[in-house]
RODREN-510847 format. One record per residue (C-alpha): x, y, z; residue number from 1. Coordinates in nm, 3 decimals. Layout:
REM residues N
r X=X	Y=Y	Z=Z	nr=NUM
...
***
This chain:
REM residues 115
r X=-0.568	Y=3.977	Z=1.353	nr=1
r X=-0.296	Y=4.225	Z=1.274	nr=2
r X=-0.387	Y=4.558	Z=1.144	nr=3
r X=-0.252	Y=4.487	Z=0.795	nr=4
r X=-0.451	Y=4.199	Z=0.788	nr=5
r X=-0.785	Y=4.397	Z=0.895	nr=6
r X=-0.702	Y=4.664	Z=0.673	nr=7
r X=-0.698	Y=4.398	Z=0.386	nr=8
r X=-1.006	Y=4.234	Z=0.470	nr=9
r X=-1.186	Y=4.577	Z=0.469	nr=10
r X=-1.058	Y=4.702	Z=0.188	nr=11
r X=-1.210	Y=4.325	Z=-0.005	nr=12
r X=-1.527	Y=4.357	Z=0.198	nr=13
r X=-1.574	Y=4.770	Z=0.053	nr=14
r X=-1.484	Y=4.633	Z=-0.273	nr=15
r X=-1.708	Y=4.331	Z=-0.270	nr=16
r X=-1.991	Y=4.550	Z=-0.165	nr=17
r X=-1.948	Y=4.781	Z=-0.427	nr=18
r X=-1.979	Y=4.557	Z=-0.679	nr=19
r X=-2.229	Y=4.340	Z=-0.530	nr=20
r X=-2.456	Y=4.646	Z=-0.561	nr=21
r X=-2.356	Y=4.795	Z=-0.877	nr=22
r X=-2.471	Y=4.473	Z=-0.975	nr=23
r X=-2.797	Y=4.421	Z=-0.802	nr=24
r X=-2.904	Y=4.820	Z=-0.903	nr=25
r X=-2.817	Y=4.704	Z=-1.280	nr=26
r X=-3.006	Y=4.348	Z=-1.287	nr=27
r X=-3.262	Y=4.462	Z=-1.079	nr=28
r X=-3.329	Y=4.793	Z=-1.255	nr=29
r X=-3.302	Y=5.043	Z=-1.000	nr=30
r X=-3.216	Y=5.013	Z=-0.648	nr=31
r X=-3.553	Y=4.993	Z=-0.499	nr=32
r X=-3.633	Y=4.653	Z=-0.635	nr=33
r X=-3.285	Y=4.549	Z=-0.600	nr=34
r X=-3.339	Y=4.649	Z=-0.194	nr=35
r X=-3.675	Y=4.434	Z=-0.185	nr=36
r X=-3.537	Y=4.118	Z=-0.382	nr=37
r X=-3.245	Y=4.154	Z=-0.160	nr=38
r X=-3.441	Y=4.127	Z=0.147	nr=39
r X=-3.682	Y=3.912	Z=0.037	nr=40
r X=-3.434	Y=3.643	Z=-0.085	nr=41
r X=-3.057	Y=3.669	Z=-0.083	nr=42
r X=-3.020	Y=3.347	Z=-0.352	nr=43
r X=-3.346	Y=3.413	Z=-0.597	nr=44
r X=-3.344	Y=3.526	Z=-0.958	nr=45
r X=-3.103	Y=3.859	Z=-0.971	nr=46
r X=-2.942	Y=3.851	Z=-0.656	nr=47
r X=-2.768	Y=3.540	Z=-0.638	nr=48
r X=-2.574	Y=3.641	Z=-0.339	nr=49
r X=-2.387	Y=3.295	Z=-0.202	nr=50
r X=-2.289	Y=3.263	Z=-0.609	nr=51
r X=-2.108	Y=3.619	Z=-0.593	nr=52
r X=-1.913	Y=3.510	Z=-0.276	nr=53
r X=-1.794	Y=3.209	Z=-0.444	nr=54
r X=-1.674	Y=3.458	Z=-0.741	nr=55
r X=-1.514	Y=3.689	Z=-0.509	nr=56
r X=-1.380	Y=3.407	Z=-0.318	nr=57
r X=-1.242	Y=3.213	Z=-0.616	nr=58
r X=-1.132	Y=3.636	Z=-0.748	nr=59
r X=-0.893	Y=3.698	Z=-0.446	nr=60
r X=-0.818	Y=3.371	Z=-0.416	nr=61
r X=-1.022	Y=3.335	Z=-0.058	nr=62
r X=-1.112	Y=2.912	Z=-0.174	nr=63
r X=-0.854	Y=2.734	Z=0.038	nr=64
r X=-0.864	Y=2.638	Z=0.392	nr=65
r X=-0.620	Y=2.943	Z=0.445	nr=66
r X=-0.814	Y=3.173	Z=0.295	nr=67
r X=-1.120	Y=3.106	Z=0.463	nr=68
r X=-0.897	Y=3.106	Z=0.801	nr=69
r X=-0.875	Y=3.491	Z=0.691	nr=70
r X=-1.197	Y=3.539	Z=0.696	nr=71
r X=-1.332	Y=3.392	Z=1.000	nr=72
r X=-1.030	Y=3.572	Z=1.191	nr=73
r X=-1.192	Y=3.867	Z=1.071	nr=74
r X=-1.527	Y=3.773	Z=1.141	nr=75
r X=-1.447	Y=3.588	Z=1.460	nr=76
r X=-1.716	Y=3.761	Z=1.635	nr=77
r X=-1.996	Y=3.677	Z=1.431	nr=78
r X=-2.255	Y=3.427	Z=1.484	nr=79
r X=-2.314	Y=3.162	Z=1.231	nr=80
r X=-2.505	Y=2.822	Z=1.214	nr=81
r X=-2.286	Y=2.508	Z=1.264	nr=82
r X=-2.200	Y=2.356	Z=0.904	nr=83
r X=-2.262	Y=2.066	Z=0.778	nr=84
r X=-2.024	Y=1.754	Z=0.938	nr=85
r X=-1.762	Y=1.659	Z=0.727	nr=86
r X=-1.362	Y=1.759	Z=0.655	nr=87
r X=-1.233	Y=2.033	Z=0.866	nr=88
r X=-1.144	Y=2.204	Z=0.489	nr=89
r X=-1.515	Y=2.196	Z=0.364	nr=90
r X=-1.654	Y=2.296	Z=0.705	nr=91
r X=-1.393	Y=2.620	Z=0.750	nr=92
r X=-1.482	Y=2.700	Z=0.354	nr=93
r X=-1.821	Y=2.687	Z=0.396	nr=94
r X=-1.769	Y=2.893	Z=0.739	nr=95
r X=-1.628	Y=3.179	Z=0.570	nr=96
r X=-1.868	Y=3.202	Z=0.280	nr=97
r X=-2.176	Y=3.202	Z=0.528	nr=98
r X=-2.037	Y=3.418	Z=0.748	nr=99
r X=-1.885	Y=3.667	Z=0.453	nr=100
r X=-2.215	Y=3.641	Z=0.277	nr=101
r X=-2.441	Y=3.770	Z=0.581	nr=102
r X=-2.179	Y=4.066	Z=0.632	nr=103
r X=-2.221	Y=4.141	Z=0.245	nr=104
r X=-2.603	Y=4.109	Z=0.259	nr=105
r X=-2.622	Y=4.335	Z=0.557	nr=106
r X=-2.369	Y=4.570	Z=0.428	nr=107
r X=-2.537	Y=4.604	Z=0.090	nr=108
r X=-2.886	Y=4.674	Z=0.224	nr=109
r X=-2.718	Y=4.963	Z=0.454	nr=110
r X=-2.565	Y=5.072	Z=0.079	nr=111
r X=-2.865	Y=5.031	Z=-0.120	nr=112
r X=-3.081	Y=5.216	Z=0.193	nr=113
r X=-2.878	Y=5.553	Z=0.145	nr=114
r X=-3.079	Y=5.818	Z=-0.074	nr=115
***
């Protein structure tokens, strides 16, 4: 990945982390039970974390097979579950959201840990 190209991913990734838990903190009324619904699942009632990837993906217009290419060249080191089988598009899509949303979850707990 060329350093333009990380520097634009981690600029999105700060961004999407900010608001991810601006939002949490707000729906979640403080950032103690945002932490512990967080944790205790990433998809329940007031987190709704794979539905905020899709916004931020659909946002910065991430939803195409080159946009998730983006992604997973700057997440190429992760590990992630195989997807589903299907077309090459859905499976690099669905790639890049998984992988995004574990680096937001993980990034947001280190956030919302901070005094």
């Amino acid at each position: 990945m060329e350093a333009y190209q990380r520097q634009q991913f981690d600029l999105l990734l700060a961004l999407a982390v900010e608001r991810f838990v601006e939002r949490l903190v707000q729906r979640n009324q403080g950032a103690g039970p945002a932490l512990a619904r967080l944790r205790a699942d990433p998809q329940g009632e007031g987190v709704w974390l794979d539905q905020f990837v899709a916004a931020i993906f659909r946002d910065f217009l991430l939803d195409t097979p080159g946009g998730a290419c983006f992604v997973l060249q700057a997440l190429a080191r992760r590990r992630l579950a195989a997807p589903e089988a299907g077309a090459v598009e859905t499976m690099l899509q669905q790639m890049a959201h998984r992988a995004f949303a574990d680096l937001l979850a993980a990034k947001s707990i280190e956030m919302l840990e901070q005094p």
